[in-house]
Rosetta silent file (secondary structure, phi, psi, omega in degrees, C-alpha in Angstrom):
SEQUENCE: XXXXXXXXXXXXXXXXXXXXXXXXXXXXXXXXXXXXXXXXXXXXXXXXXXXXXXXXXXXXXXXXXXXXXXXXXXXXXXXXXXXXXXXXXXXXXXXXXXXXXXXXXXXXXXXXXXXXXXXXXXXXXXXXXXXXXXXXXXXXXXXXXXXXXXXXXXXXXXXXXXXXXXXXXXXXXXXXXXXXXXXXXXXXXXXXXXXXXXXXXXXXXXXXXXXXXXXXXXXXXXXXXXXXXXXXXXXXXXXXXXXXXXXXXXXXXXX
SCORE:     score description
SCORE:     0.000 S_00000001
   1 L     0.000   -6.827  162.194    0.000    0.000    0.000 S_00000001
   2 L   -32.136  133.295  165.252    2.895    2.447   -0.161 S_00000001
   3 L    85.110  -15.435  156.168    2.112    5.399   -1.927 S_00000001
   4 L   -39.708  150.292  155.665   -1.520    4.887   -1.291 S_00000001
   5 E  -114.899  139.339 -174.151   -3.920    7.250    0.651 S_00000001
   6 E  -125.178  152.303  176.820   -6.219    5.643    3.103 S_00000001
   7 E  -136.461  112.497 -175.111   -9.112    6.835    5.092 S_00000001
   8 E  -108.738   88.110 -174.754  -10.558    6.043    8.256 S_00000001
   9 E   -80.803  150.991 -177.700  -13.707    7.728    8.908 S_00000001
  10 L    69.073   43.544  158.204  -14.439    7.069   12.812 S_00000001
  11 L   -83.844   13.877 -148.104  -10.686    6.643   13.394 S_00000001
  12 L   -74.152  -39.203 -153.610  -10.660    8.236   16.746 S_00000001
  13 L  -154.767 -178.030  173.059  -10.479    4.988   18.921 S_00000001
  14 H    43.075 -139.347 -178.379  -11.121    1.310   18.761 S_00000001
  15 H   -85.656  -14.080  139.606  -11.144   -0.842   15.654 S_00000001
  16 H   -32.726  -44.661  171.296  -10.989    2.521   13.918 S_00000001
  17 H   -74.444  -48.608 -155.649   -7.667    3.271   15.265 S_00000001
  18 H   -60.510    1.753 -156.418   -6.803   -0.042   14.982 S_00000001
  19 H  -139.063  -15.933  147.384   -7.300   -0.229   11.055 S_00000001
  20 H   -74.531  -25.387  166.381   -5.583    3.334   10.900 S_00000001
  21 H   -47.256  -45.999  178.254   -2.308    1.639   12.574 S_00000001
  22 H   -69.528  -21.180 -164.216   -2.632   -1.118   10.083 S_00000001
  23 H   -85.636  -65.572  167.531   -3.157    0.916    7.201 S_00000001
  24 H   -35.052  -75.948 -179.607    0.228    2.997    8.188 S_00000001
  25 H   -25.919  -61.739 -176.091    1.824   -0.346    8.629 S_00000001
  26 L  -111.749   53.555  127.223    1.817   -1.382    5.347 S_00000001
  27 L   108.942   19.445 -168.525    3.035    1.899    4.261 S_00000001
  28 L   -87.646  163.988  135.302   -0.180    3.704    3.023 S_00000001
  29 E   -81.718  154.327 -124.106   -0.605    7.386    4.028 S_00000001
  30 E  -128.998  123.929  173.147   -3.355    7.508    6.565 S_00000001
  31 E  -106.453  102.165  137.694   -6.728   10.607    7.086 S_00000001
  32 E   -89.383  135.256 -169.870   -8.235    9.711   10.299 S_00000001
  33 E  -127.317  103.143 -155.313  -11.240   11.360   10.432 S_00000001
  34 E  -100.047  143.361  160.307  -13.159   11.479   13.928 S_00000001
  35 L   -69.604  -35.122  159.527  -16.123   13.624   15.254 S_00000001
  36 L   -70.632   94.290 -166.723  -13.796   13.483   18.504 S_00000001
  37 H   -69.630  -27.120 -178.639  -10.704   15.541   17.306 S_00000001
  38 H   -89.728  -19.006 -179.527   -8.677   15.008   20.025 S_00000001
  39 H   -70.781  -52.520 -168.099   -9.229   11.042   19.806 S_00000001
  40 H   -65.286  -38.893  164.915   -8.231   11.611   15.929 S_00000001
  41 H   -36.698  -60.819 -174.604   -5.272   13.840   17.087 S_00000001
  42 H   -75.053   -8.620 -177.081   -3.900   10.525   19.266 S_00000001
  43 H   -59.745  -47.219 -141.191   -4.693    8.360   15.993 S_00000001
  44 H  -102.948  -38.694  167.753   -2.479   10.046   13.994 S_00000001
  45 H   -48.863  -38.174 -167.352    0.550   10.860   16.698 S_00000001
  46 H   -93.667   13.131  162.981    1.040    7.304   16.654 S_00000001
  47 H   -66.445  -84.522 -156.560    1.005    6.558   12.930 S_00000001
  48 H   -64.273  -16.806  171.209    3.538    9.536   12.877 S_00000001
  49 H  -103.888    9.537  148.177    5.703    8.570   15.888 S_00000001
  50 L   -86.915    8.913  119.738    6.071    5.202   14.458 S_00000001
  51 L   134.888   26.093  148.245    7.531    7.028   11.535 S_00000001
  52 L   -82.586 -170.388  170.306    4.302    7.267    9.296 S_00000001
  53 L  -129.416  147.536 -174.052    2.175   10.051    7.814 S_00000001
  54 E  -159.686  156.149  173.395   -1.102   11.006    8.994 S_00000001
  55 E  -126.045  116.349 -178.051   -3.789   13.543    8.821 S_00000001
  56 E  -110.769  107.637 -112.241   -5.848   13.930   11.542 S_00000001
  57 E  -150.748  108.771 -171.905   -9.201   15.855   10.012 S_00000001
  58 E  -101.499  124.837 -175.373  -12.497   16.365   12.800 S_00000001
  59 L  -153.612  128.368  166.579  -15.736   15.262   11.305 S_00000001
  60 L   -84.868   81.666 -157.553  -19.627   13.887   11.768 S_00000001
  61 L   -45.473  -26.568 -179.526  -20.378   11.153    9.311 S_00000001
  62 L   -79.096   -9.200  174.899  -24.253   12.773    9.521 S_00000001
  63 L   -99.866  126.272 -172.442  -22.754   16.057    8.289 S_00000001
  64 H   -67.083  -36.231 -153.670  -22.280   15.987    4.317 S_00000001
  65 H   -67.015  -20.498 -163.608  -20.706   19.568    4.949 S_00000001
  66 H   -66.243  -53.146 -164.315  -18.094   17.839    7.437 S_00000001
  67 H   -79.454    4.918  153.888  -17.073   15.050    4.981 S_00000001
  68 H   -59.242  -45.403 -158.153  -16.829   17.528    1.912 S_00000001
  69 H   -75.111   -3.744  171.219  -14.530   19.129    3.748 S_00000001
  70 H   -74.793  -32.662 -159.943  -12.564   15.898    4.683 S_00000001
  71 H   -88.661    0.439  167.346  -12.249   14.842    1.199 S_00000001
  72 H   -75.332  -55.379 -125.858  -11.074   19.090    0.331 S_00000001
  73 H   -78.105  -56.978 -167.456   -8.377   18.217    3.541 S_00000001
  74 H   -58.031  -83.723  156.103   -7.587   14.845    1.619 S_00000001
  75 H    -7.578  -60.011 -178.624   -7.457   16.144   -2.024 S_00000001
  76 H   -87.898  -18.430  173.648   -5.108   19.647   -0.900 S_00000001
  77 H  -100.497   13.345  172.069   -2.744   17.451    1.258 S_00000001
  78 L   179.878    8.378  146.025   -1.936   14.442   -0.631 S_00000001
  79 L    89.024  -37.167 -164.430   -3.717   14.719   -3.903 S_00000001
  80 L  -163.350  174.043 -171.420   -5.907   11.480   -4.364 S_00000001
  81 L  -138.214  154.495  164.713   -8.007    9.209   -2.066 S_00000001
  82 L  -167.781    7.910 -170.876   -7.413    5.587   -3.157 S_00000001
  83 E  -152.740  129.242  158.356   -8.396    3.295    0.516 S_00000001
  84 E  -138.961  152.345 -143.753  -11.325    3.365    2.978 S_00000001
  85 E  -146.714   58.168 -177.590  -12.260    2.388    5.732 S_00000001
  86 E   -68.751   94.312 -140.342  -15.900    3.782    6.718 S_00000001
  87 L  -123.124  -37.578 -170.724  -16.263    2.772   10.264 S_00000001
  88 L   -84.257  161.340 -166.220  -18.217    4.857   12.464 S_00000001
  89 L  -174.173  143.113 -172.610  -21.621    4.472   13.652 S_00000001
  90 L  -137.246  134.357 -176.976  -24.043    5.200   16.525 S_00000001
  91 L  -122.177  165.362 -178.931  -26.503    3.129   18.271 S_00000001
  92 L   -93.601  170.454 -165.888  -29.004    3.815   20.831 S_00000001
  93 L   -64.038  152.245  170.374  -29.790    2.138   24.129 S_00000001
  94 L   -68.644  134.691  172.772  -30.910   -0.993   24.204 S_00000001
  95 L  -176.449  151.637  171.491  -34.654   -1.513   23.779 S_00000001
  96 L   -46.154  162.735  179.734  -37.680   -3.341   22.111 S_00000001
  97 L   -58.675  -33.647 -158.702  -38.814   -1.953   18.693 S_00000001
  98 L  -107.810   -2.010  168.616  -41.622   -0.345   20.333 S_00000001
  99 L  -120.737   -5.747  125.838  -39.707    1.797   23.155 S_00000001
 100 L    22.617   60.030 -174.210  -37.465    3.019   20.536 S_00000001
 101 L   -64.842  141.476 -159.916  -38.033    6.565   20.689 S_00000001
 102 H   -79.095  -11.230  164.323  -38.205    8.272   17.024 S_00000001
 103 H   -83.740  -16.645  159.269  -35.472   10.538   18.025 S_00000001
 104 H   -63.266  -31.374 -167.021  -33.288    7.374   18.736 S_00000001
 105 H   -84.737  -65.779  167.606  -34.037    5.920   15.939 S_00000001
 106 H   -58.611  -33.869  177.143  -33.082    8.760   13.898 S_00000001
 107 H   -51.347  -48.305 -174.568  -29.941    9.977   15.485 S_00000001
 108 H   -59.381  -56.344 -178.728  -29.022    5.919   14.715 S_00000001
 109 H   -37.704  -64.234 -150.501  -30.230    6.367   10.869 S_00000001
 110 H   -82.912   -6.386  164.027  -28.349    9.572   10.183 S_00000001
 111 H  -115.971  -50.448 -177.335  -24.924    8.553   11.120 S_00000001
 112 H   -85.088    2.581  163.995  -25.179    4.703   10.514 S_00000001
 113 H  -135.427  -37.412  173.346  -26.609    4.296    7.428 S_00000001
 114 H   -55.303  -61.084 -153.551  -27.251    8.033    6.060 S_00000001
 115 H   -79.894  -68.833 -170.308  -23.545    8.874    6.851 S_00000001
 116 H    -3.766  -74.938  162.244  -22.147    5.756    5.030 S_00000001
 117 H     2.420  -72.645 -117.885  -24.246    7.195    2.359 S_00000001
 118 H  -103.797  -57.444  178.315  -23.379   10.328    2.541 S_00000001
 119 H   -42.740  -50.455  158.960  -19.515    9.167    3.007 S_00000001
 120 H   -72.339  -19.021 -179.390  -19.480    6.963   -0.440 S_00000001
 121 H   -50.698  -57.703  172.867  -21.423    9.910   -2.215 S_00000001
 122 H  -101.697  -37.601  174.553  -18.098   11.524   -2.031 S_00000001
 123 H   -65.719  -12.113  170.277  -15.139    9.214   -1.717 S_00000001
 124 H  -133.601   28.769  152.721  -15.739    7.498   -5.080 S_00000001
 125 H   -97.595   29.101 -169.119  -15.803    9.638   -7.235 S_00000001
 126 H   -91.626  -44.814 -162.537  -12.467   10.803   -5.358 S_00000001
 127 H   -85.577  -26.851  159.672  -10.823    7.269   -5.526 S_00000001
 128 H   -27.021  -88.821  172.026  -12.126    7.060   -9.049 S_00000001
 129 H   -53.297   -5.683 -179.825  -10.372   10.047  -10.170 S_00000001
 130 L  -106.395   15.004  156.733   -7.215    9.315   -8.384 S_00000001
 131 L   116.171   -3.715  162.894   -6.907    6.180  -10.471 S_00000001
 132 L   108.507  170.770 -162.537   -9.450    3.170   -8.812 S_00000001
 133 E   162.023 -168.832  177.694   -9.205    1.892   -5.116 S_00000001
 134 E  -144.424  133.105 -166.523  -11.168    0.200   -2.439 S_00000001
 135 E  -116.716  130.565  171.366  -14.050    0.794    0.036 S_00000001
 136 E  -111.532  144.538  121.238  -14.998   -1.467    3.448 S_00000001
 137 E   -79.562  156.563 -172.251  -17.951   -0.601    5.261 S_00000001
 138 E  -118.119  101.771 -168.511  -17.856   -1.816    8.596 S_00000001
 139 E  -101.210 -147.743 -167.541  -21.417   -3.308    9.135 S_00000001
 140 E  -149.636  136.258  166.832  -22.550   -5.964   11.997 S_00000001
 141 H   -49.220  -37.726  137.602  -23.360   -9.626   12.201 S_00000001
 142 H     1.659  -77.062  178.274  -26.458   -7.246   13.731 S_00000001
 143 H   -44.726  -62.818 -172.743  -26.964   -6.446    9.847 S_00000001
 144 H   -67.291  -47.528 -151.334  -27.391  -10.269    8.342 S_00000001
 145 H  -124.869   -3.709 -170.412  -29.449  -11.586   11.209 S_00000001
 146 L    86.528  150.346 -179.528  -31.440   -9.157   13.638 S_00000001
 147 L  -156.169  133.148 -173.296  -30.739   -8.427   17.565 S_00000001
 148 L   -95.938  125.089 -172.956  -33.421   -8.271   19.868 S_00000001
 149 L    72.962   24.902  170.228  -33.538   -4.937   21.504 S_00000001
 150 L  -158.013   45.132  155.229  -31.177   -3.450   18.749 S_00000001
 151 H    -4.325  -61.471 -175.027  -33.726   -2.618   16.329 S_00000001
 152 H   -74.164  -59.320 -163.067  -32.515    0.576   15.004 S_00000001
 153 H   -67.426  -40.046 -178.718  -28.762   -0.459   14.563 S_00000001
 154 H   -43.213  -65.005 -176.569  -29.900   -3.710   13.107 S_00000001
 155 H   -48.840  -48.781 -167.391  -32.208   -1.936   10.556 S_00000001
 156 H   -73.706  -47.337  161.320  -29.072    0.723    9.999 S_00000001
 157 H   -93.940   -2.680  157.948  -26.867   -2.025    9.003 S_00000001
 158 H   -58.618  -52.034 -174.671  -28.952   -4.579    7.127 S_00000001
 159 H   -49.031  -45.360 -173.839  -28.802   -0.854    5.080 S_00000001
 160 H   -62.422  -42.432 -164.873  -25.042   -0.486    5.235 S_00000001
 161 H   -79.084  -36.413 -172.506  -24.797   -3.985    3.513 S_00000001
 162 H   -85.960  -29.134 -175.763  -27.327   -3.393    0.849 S_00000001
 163 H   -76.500  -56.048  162.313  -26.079   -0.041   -0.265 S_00000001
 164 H   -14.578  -54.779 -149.103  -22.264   -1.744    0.045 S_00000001
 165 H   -89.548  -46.108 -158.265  -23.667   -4.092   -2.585 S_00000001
 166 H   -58.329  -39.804 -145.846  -25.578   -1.345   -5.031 S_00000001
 167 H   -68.509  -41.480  169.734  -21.979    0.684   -4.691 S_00000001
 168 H   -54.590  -50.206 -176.440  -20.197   -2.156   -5.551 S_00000001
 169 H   -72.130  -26.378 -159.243  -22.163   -2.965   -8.782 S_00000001
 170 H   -87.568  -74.328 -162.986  -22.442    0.810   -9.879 S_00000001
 171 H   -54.198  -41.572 -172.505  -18.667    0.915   -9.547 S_00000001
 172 H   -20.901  -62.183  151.006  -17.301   -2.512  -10.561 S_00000001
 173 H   -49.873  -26.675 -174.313  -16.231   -1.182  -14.173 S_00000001
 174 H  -110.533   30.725  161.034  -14.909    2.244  -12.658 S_00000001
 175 L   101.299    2.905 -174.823  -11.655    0.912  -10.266 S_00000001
 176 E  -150.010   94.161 -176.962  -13.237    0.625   -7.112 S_00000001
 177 E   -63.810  136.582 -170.480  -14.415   -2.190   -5.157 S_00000001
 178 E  -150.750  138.946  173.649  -16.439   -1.810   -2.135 S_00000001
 179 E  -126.291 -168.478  165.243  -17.260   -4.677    0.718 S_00000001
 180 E  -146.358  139.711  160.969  -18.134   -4.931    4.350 S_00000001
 181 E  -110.403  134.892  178.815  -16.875   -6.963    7.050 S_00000001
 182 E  -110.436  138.018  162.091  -19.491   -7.823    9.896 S_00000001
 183 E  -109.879  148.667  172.077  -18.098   -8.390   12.993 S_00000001
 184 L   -71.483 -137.476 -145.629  -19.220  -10.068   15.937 S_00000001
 185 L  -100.607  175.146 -178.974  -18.915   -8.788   19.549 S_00000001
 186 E  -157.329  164.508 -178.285  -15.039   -7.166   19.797 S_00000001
 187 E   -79.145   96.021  143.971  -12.702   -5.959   22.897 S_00000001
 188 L  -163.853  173.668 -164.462  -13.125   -1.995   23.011 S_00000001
 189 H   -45.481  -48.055 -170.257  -14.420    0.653   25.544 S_00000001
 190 H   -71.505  -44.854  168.195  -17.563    0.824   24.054 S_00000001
 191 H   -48.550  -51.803  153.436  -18.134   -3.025   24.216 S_00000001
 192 H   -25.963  -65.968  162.965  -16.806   -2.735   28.256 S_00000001
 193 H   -32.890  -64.050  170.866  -19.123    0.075   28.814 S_00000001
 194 H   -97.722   14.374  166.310  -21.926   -2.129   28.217 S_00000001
 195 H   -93.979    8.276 -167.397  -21.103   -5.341   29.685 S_00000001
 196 L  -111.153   34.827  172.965  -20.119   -3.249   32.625 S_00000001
 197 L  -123.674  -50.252 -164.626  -23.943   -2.221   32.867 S_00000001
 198 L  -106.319   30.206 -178.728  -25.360   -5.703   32.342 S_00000001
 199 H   -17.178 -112.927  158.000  -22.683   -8.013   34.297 S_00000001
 200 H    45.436  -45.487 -177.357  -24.789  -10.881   33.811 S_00000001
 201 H   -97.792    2.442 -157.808  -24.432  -10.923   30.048 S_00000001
 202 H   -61.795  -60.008 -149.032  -20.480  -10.465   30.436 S_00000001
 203 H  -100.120  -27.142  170.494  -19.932  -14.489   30.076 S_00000001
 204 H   -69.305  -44.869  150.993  -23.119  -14.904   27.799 S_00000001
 205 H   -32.668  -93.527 -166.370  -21.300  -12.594   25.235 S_00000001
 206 H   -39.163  -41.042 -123.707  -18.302  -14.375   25.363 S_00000001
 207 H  -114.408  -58.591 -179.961  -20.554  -17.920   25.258 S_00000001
 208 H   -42.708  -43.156 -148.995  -22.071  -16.780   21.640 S_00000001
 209 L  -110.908  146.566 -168.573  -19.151  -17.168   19.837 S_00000001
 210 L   -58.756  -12.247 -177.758  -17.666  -20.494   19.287 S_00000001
 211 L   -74.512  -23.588 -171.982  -14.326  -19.169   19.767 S_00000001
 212 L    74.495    3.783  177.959  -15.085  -18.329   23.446 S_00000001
 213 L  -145.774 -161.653 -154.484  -13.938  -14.691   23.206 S_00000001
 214 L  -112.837  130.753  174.117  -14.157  -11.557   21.960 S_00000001
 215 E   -59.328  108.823  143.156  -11.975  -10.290   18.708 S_00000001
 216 E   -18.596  110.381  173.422   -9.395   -7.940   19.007 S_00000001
 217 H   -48.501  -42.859 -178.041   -9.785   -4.364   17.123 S_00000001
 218 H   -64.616   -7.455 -171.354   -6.655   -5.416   15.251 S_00000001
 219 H   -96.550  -45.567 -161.263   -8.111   -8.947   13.998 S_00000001
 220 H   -76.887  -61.544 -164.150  -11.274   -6.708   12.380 S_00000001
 221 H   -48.061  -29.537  171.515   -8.909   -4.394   11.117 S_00000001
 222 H   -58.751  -80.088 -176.129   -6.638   -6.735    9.296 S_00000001
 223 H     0.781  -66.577 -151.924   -9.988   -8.068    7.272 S_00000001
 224 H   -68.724  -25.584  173.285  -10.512   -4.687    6.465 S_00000001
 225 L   -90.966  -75.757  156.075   -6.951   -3.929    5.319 S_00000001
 226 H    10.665  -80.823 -129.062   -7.388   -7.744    3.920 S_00000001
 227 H   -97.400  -23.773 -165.415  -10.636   -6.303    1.446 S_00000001
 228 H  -101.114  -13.576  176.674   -8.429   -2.978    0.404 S_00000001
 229 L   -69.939  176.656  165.015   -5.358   -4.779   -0.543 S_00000001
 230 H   -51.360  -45.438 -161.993   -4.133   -6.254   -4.154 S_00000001
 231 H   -59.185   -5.282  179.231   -4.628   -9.626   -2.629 S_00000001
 232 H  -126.625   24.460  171.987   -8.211   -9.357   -3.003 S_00000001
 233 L   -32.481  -25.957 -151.606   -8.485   -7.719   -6.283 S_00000001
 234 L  -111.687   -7.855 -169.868  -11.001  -10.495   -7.647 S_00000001
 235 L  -122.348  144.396  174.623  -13.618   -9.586   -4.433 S_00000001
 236 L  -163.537  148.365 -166.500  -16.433   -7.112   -4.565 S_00000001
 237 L    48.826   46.949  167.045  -19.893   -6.921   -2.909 S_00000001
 238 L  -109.499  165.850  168.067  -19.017   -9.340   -0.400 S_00000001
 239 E  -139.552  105.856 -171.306  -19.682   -9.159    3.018 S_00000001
 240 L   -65.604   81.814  174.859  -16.640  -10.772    4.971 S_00000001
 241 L   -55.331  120.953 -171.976  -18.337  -12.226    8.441 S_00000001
 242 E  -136.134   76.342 -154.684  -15.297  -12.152   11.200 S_00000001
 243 L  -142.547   18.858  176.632  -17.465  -13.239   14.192 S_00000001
 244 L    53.643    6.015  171.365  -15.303  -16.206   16.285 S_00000001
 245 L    75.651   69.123 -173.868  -18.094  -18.446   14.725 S_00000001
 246 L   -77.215  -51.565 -170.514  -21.095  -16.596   16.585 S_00000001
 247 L   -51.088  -55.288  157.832  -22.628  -17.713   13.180 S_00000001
 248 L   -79.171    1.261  176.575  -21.732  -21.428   13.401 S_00000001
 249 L   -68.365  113.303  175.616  -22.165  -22.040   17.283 S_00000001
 250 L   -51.457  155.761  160.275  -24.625  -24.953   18.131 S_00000001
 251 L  -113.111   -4.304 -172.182  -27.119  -23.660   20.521 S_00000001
 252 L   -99.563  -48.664  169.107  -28.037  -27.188   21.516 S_00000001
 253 L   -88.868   92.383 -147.394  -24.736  -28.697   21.693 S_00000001
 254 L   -88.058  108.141 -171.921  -22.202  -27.221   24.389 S_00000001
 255 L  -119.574    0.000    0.000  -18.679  -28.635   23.244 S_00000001
């Protein structure tokens, strides 16, 4: 990926950061782009004090004006877009479909499926023009299958997956391949946060996936560096399931 530009919107923390570190690693330069600035700020010192390049660029995947202006930041400092990594998302408290409040629901719409949206609207005909490229969305096992009491996010990334797919086919002919990886449950503050609300479900989490734990932000992020590399030149519209075999776990059989 040397000489490449990469982009990590919702690069502030978590498997965001973790997939801008990887992205530096193998040698692309790196836009984290965060609604937290100072979160984006710490992205990008450590791409640069392990002797990368980084742009660290404060943004709100629900504002089109914000991510115009990432892909102006992108464009006057380094010329071309040509890797992404569209990552961020926001979900609302857990709750049945029906206690959902419609301002929950939208605040969840407008960044986790609107800003995708909003986010491919402009990167591709950026990575186009700079010569073809690659786009991950970062959806949820959530997305494929439904979650009881996580309605909204569910709905917002069953979306994420289906637009992934039109974007792919629209594009396919013009250089730029676009996938998703759904992940299962993963190690990061926000995942902490709420098993440190619900003890109870702490070992029931872990118990879904056949693997017996939780992924690492660096295990989703390789995938996701995985889907943007050469090596997967031949894949488009897929959606790469990285889930410790959440998918494949008997529910009957404990082994």
């Amino acid at each position: 990926m040397r000489g490449k530009v990469a982009l990590v919107m919702g690069g502030g923390a978590g498997t965001g950061r973790a997939t801008a570190l990887a992205f530096a690693r193998e040698g692309a330069r790196v836009v984290v782009a965060d609604i937290n600035e100072t979160l984006a700020q710490k992205t990008a010192g450590l791409i640069q004090a392990a002797g990368g390049e980084a742009l660290a660029v404060r943004a709100d995947m629900a504002s089109a004006a914000d991510i115009q202006a990432v892909m102006e930041a992108v464009r006057s400092t380094w010329g071309g877009l040509h890797l992404v990594s569209n990552n961020a998302a926001a979900a609302p408290p857990n709750k049945a479909l029906t206690d959902i409040t419609e301002e929950e629901w939208d605040r969840c719409m407008s960044v986790t499926l609107r800003g995708v949206w909003l986010c491919l609207k402009h990167e591709l005909p950026l990575i186009e023009a700079s010569g073809g490229g690659a786009i991950v969305n970062v959806a949820s096992l959530s997305g494929l299958r439904g979650d009881p009491h996580q309605g909204a996010y569910a709905a917002a990334k069953g979306g994420v997956l289906a637009l992934s797919k039109t974007a792919a086919t629209e594009y396919a002919r013009r250089g730029v391949r676009v996938n998703t990886v759904c992940p299962g449950g993963i190690a990061t503050m926000g995942m902490e946060f709420y098993l440190q609300g619900m003890p109870e479900l702490r070992q029931k989490t872990l118990d879904v996936h056949a693997m017996g734990r939780l992924a690492e932000p660096a295990e989703i992020a390789d995938a996701v560096v995985y889907l943007c590399s050469d090596r997967a030149s031949f894949i488009t519209g897929h959606d790469l399931v990285v889930d410790g075999g959440v998918l494949v776990r008997s529910n009957v059989i404990d082994l």
